[in-house]
Short mmCIF file of the C-alpha atoms (twelve columns), coordinates in Angstrom:
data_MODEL
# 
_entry.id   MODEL 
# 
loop_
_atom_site.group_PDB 
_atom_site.id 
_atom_site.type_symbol 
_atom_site.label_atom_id 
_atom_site.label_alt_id 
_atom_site.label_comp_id 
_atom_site.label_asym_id 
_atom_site.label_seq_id 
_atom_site.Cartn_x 
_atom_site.Cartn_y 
_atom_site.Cartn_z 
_atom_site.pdbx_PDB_model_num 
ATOM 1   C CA . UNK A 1   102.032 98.855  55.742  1 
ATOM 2   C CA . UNK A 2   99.645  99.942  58.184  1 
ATOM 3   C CA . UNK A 3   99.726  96.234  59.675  1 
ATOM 4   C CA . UNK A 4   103.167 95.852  59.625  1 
ATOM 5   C CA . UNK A 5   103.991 99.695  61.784  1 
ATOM 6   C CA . UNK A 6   101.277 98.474  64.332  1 
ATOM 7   C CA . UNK A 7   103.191 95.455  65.105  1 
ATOM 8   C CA . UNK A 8   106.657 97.268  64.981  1 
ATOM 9   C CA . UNK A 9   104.629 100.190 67.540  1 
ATOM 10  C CA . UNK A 10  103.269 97.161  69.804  1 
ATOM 11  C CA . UNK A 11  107.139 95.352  69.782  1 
ATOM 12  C CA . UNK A 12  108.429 98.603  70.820  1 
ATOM 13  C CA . UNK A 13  106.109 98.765  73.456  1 
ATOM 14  C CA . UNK A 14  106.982 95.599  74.811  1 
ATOM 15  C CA . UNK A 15  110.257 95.994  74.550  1 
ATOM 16  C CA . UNK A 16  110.158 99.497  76.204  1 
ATOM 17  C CA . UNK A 17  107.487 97.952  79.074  1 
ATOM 18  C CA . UNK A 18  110.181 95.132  80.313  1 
ATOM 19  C CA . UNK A 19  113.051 97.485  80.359  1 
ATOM 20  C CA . UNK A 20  110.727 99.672  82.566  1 
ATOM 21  C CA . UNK A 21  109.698 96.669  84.644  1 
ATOM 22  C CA . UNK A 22  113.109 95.640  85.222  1 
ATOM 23  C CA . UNK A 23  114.337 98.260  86.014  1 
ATOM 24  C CA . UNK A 24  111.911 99.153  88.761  1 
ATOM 25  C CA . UNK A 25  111.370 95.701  89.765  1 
ATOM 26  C CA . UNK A 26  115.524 95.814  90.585  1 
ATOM 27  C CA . UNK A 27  114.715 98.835  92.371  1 
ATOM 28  C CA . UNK A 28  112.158 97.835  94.383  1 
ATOM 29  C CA . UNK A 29  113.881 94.282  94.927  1 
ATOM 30  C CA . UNK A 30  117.064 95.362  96.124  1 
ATOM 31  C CA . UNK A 31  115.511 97.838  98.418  1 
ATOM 32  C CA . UNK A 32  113.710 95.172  99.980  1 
ATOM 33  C CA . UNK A 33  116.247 93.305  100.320 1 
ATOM 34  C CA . UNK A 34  117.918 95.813  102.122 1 
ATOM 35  C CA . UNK A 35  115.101 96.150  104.638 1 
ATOM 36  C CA . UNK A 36  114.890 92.654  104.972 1 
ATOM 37  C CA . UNK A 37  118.275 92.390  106.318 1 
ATOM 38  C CA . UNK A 38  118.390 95.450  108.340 1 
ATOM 39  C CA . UNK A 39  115.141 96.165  109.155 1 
ATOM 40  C CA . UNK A 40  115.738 99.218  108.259 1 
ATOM 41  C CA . UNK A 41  114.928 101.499 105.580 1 
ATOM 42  C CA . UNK A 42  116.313 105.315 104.562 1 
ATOM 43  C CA . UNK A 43  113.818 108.116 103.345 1 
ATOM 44  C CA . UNK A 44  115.231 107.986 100.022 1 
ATOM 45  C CA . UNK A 45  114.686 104.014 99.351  1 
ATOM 46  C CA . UNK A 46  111.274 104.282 100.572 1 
ATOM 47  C CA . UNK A 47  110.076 106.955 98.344  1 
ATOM 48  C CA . UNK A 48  112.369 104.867 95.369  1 
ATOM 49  C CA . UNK A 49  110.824 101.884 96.562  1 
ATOM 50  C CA . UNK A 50  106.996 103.388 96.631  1 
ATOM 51  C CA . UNK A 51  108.121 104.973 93.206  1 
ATOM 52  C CA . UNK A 52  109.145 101.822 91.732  1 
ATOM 53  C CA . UNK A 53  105.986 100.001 92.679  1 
ATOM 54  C CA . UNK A 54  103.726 102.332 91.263  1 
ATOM 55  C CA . UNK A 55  105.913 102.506 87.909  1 
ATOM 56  C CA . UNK A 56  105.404 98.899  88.157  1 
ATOM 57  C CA . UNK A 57  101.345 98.811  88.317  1 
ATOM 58  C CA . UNK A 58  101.134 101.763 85.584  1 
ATOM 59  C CA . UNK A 59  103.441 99.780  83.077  1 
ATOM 60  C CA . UNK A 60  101.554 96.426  84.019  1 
ATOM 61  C CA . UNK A 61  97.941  98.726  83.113  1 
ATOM 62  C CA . UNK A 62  99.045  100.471 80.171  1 
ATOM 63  C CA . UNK A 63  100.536 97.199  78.561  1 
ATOM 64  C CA . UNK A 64  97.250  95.255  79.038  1 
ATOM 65  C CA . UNK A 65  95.290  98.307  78.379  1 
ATOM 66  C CA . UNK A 66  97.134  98.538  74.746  1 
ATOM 67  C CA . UNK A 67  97.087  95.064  74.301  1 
ATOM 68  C CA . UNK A 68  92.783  95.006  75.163  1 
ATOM 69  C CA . UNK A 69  92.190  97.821  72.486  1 
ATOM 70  C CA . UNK A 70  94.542  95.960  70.069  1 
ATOM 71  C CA . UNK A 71  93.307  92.843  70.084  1 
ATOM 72  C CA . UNK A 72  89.773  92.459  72.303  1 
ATOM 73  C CA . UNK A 73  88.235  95.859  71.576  1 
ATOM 74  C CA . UNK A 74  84.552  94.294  72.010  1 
ATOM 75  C CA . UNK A 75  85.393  93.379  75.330  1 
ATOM 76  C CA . UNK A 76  87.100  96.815  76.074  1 
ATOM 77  C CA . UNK A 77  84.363  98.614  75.337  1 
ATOM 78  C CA . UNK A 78  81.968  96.684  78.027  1 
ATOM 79  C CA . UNK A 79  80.882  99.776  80.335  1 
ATOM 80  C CA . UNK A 80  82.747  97.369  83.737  1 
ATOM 81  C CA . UNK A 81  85.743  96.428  82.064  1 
ATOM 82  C CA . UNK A 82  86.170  99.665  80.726  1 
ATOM 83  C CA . UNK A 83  85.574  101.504 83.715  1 
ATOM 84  C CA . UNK A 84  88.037  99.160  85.621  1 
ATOM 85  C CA . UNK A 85  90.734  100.380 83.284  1 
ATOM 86  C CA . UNK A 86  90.081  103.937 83.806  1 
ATOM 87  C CA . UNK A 87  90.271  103.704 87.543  1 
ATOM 88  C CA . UNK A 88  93.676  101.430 87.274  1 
ATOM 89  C CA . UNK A 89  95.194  103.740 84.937  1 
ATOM 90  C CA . UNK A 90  93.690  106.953 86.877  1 
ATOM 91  C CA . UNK A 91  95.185  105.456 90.403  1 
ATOM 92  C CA . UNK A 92  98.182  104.462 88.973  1 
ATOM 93  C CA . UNK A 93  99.433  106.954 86.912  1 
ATOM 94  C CA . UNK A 94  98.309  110.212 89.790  1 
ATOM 95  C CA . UNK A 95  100.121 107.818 92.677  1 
ATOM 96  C CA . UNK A 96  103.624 107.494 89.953  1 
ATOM 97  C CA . UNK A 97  103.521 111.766 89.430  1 
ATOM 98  C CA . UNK A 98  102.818 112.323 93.309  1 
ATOM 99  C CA . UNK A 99  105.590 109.489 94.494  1 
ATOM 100 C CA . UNK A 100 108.691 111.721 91.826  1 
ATOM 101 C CA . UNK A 101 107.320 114.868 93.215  1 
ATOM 102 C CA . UNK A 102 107.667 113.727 96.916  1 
ATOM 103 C CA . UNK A 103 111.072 112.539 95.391  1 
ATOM 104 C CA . UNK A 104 111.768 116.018 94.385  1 
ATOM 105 C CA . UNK A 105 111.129 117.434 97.655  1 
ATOM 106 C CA . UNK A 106 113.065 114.993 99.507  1 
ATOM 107 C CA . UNK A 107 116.221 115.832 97.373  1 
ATOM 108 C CA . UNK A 108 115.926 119.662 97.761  1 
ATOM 109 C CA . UNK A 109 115.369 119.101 101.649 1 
ATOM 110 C CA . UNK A 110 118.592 116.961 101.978 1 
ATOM 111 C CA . UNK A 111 120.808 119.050 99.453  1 
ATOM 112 C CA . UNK A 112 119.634 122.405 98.693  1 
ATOM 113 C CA . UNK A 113 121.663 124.961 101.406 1 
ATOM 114 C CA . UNK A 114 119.205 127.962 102.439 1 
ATOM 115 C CA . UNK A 115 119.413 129.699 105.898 1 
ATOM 116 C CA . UNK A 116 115.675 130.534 105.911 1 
ATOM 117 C CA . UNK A 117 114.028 129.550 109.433 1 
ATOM 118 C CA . UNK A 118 111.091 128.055 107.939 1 
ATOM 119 C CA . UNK A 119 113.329 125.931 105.466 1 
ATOM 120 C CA . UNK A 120 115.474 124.502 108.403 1 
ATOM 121 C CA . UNK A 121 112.010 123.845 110.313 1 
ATOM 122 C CA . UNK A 122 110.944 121.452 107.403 1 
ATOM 123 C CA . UNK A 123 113.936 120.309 106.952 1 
ATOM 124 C CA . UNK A 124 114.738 119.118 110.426 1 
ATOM 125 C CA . UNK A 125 111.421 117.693 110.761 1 
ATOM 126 C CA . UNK A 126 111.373 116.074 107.426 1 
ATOM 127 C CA . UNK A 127 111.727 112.165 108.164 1 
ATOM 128 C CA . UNK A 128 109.003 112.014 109.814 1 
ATOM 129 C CA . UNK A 129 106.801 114.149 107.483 1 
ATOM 130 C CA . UNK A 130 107.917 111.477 104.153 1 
ATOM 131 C CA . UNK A 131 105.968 108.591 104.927 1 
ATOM 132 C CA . UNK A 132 102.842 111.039 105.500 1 
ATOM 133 C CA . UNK A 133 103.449 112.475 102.336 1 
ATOM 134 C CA . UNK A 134 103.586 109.287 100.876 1 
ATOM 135 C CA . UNK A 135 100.251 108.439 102.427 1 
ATOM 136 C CA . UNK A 136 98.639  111.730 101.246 1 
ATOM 137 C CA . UNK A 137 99.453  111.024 98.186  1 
ATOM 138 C CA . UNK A 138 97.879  107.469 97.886  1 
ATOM 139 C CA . UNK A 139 94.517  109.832 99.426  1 
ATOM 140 C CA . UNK A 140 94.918  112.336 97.030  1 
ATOM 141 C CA . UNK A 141 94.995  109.954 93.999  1 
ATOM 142 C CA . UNK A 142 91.859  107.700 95.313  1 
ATOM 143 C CA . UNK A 143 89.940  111.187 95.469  1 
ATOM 144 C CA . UNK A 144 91.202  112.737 91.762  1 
ATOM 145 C CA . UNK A 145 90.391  108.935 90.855  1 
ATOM 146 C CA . UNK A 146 86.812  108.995 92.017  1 
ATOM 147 C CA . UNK A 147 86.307  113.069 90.642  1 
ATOM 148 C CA . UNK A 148 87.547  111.461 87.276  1 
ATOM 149 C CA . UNK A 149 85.171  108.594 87.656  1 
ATOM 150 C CA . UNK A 150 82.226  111.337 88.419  1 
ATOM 151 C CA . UNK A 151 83.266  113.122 85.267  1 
ATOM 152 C CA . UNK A 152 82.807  110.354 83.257  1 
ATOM 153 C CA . UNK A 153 78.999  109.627 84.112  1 
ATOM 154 C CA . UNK A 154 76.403  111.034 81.078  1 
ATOM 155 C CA . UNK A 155 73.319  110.690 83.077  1 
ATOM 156 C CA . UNK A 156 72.948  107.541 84.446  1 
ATOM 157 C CA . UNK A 157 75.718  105.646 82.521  1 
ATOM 158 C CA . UNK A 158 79.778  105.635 82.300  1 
ATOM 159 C CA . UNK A 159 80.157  107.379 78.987  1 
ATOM 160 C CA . UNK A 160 82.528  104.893 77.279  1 
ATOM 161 C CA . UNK A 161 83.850  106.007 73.298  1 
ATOM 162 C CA . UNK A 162 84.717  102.552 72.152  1 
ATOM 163 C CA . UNK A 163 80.892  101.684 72.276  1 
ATOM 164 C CA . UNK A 164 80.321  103.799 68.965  1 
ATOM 165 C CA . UNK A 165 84.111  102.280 67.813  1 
ATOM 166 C CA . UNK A 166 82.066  98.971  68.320  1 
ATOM 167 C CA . UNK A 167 78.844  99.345  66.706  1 
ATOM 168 C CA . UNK A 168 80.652  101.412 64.135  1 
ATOM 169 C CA . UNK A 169 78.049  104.407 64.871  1 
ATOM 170 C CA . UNK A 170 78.303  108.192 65.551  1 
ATOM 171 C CA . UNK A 171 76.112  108.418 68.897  1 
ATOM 172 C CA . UNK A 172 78.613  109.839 70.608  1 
ATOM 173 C CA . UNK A 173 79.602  112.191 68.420  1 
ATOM 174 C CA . UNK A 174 77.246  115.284 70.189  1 
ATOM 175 C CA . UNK A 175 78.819  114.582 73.698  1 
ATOM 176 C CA . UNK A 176 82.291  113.236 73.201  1 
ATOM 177 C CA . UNK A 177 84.083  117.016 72.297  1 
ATOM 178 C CA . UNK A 178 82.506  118.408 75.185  1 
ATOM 179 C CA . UNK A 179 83.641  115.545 77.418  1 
ATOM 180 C CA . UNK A 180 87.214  115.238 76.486  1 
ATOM 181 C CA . UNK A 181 87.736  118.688 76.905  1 
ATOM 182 C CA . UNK A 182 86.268  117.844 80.498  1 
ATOM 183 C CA . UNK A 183 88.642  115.131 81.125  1 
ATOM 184 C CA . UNK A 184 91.959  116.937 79.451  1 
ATOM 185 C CA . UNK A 185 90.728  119.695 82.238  1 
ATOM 186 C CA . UNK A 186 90.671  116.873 84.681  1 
ATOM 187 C CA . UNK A 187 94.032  114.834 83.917  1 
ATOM 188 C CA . UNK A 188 95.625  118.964 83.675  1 
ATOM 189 C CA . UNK A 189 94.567  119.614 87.001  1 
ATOM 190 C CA . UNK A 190 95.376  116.205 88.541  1 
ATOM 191 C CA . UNK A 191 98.727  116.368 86.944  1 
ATOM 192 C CA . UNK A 192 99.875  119.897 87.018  1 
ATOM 193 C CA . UNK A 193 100.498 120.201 90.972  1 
ATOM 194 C CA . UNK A 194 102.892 117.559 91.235  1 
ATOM 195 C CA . UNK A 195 104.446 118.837 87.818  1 
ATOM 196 C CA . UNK A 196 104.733 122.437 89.606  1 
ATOM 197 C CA . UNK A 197 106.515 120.584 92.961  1 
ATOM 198 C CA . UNK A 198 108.979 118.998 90.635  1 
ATOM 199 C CA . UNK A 199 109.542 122.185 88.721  1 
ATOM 200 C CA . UNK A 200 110.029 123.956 91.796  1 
ATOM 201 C CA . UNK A 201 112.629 121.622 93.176  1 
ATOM 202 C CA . UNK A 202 114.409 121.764 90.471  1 
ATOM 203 C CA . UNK A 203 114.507 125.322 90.283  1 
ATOM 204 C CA . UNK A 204 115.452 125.902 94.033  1 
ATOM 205 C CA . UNK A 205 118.383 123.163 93.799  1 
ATOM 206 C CA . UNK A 206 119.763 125.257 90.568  1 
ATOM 207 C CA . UNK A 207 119.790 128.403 93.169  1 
ATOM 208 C CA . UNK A 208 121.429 126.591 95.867  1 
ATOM 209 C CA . UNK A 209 123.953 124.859 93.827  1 
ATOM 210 C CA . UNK A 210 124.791 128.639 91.829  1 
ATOM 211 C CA . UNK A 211 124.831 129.738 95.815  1 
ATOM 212 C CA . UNK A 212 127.215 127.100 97.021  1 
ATOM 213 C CA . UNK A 213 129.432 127.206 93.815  1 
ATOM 214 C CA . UNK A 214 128.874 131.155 94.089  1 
ATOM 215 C CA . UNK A 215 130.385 130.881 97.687  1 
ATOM 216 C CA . UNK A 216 133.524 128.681 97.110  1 
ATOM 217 C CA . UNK A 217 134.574 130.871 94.338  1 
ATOM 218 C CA . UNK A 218 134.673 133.751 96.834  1 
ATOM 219 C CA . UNK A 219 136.980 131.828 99.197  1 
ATOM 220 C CA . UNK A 220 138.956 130.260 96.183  1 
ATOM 221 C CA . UNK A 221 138.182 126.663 96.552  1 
ATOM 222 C CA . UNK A 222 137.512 124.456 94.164  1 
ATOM 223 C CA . UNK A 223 134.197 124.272 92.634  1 
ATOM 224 C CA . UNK A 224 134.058 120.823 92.239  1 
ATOM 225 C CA . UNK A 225 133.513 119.870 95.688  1 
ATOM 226 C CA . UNK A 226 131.217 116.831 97.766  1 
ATOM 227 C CA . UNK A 227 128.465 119.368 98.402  1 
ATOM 228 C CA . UNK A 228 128.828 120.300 94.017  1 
ATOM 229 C CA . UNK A 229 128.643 116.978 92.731  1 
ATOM 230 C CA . UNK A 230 125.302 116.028 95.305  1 
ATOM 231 C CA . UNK A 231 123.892 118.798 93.785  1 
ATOM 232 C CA . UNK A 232 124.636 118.028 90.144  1 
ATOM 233 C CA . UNK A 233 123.670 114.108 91.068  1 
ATOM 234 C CA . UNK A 234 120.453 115.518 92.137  1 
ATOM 235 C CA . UNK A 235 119.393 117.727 89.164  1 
ATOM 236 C CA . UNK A 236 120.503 115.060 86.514  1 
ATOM 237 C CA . UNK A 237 117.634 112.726 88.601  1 
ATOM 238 C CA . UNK A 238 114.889 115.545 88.620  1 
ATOM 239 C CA . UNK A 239 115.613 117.246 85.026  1 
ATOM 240 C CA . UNK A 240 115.701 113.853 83.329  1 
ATOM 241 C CA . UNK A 241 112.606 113.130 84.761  1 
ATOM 242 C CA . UNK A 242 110.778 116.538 83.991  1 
ATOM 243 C CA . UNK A 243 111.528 116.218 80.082  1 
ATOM 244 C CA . UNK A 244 110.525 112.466 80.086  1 
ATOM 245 C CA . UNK A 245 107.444 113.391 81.966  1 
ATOM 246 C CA . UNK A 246 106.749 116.525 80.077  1 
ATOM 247 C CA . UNK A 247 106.413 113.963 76.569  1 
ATOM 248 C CA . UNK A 248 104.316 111.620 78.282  1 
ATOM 249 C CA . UNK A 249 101.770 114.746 79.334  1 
ATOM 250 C CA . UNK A 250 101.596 115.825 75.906  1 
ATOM 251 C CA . UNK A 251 101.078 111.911 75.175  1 
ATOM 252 C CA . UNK A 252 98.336  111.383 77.495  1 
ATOM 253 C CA . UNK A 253 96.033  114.387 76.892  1 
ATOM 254 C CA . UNK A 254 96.603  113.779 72.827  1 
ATOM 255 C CA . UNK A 255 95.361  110.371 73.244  1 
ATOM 256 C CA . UNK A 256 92.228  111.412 74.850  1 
ATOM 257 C CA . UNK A 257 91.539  113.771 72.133  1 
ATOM 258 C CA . UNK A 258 92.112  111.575 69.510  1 
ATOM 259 C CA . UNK A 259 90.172  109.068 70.651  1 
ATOM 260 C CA . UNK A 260 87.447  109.189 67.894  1 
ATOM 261 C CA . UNK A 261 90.274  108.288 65.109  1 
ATOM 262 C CA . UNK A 262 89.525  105.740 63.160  1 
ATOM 263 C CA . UNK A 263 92.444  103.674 63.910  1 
ATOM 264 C CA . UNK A 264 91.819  103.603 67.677  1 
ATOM 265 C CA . UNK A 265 94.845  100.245 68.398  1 
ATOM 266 C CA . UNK A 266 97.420  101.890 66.100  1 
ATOM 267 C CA . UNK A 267 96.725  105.615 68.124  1 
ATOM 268 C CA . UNK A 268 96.623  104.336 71.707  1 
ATOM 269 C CA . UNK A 269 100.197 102.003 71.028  1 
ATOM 270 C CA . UNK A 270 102.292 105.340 69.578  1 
ATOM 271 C CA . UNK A 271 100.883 107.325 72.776  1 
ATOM 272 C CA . UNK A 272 101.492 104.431 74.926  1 
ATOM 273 C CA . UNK A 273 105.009 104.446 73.508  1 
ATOM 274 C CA . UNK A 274 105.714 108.053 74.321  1 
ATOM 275 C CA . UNK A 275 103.986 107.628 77.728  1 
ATOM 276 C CA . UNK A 276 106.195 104.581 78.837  1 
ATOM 277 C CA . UNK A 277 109.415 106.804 78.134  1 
ATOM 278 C CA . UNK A 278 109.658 108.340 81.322  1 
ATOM 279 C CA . UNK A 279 108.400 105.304 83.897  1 
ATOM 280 C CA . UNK A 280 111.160 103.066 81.814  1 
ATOM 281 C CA . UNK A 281 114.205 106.183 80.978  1 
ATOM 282 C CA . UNK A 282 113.936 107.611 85.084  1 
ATOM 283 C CA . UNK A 283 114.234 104.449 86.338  1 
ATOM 284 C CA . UNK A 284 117.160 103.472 84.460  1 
ATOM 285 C CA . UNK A 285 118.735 106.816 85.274  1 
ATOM 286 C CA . UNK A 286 117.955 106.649 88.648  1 
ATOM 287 C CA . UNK A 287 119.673 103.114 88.720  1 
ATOM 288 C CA . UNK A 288 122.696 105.077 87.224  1 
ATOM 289 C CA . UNK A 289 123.223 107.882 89.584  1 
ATOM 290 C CA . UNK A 290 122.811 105.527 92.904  1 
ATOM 291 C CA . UNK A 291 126.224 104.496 94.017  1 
ATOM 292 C CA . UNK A 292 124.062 101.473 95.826  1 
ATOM 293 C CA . UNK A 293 121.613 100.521 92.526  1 
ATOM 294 C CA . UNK A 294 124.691 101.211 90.432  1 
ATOM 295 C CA . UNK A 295 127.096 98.754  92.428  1 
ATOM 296 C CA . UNK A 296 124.609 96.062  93.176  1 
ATOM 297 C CA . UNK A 297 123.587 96.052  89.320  1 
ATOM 298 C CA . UNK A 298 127.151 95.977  87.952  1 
ATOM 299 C CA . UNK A 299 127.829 93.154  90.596  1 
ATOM 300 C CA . UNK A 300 124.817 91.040  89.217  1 
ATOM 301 C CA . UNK A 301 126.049 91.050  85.551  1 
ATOM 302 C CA . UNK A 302 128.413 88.760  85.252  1 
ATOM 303 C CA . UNK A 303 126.412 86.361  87.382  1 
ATOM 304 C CA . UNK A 304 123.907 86.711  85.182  1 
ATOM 305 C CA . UNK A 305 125.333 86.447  81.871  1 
ATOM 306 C CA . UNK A 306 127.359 82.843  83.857  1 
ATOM 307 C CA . UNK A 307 124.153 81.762  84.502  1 
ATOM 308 C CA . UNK A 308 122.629 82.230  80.643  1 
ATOM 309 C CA . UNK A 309 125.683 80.122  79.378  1 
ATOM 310 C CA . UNK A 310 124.964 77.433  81.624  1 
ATOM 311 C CA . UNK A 311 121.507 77.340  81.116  1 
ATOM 312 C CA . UNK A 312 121.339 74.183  78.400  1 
ATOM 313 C CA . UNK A 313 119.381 76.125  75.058  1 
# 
């Protein structure tokens, strides 16, 4: 039985890994096809594009990450290879959280309708703030990558737990609490500002939108105007991706306590299932709510399914 769910846990995975990739592969495609063409790019395909790509490298670690524990553990637990996963994954995953919050930002910028002075400052001079923010965020991740890295060390060596997994032995046993409570700390930290930003935006997009709808009502206009469904298009993008994300936290900081478990593959493909929820889920719903993605997707269809008939079996 025990067989059998691991192999229905990894074929979920897969399964759940190439929707993901698809889906941000068609993102990041059709953007840059876009660019291509035009030679031009707006703020909010860049930061989709630079989200898609780093959904892309997260899904392409955690699949072979899963896939090394499953089936080449020995190899896994080699201090290099090891230590190349954890600054992949690290990198990856800190780049993905920064790229939605930036995301976040740029929505409640373009939509949100405040008459604060310092609000109309940033938002004037937003454009050309996005790509540094982008960049700052690739920064930021390399440095919460390397503190991780640092955090890792037990004296002169990369503390790895799938050494003891390996020799079947406790000697980790006396550090290993101490040090995934470190890291948890760590992957809270690195995590939780970004979280906060998206929170935030969320939060100050609900006030503008009960503001706006607050204001029509008073003139006796329609609620469900342009400005009302931007608004609502907006928050569906953000709030689907704060519960997805939320899951995967939880996902991410169980795994690393549970990593002494005696079923190790079985343990890291569940949390790797939860995890993958929100890379693959967001960008489908992002795809959704695009009138461009949307479009260009429905358009591609029936080619596609034309071309699968053709194609001799």
């Amino acid at each position: 039985m025990s067989t059998l769910l691991s192999i229905i846990s990894f074929s979920i995975l897969i399964v759940e890994t190439l929707i993901g990739m698809v889906a941000n592969g068609f993102i990041v495609l059709i953007n840059a096809i876009d660019w291509l063409r035009s030679r031009k790019l707006s703020m909010t395909d860049l930061i989709l594009t630079c989200l898609g790509l780093a959904r892309l490298a997260w899904l392409a670690v955690g699949i072979l990450s899963v896939t090394m524990v499953s089936f080449f553990l020995s190899t896994y637990a080699l201090d290099h290879v090891y230590l190349m996963f954890i600054i992949m994954w690290v990198f990856t995953n800190s780049v993905n959280l920064w790229f939605a919050a930036c995301l976040g930002v740029w929505y409640l910028m373009k939509i949100a309708i405040f008459s604060h002075p310092i609000f109309l400052q940033v938002k004037r001079s937003l454009c050309g703030l996005v790509p540094w923010q982008l960049l700052g965020s690739v920064v930021l991740s390399a440095f919460m990558t390397i503190i991780n890295v640092i955090a890792l060390k037990t004296g002169s060596s990369i503390y790895n737990p799938f050494k003891s997994l390996v020799r079947n032995s406790n000697e980790s046993e006396i550090i290993q609490p101490t040090l995934n409570e470190r890291l948890c700390i760590l992957s809270f930290v690195q995590n939780f500002i970004p979280l906060v930003l998206f929170v935030l935006s969320i939060i100050f997009l609900i006030i503008s939108l009960w503001k706006h709808m607050r204001h029509l009502q008073h003139d006796g206009v329609s609620t469900s105007d342009l400005n009302t469904k931007v608004h609502l298009t907006a928050l569906k993008a953000l709030v689907s991706f704060a519960i997805l994300y939320l899951f995967g936290f939880a996902a991410t900081n169980l795994e690393m306590l549970t990593w002494r478990m005696k079923d190790t593959a079985q343990t890291a493909v569940f949390f790797q299932n939860v995890s993958t929820l929100y890379p693959s889920g967001h960008a489908i719903i992002l795809i959704l709510l695009n009138p461009k993605l949307k479009q260009t997707w429905v358009r591609m269809m029936p080619n596609l399914k034309c071309h699968l008939r053709k194609t001799p079996s």
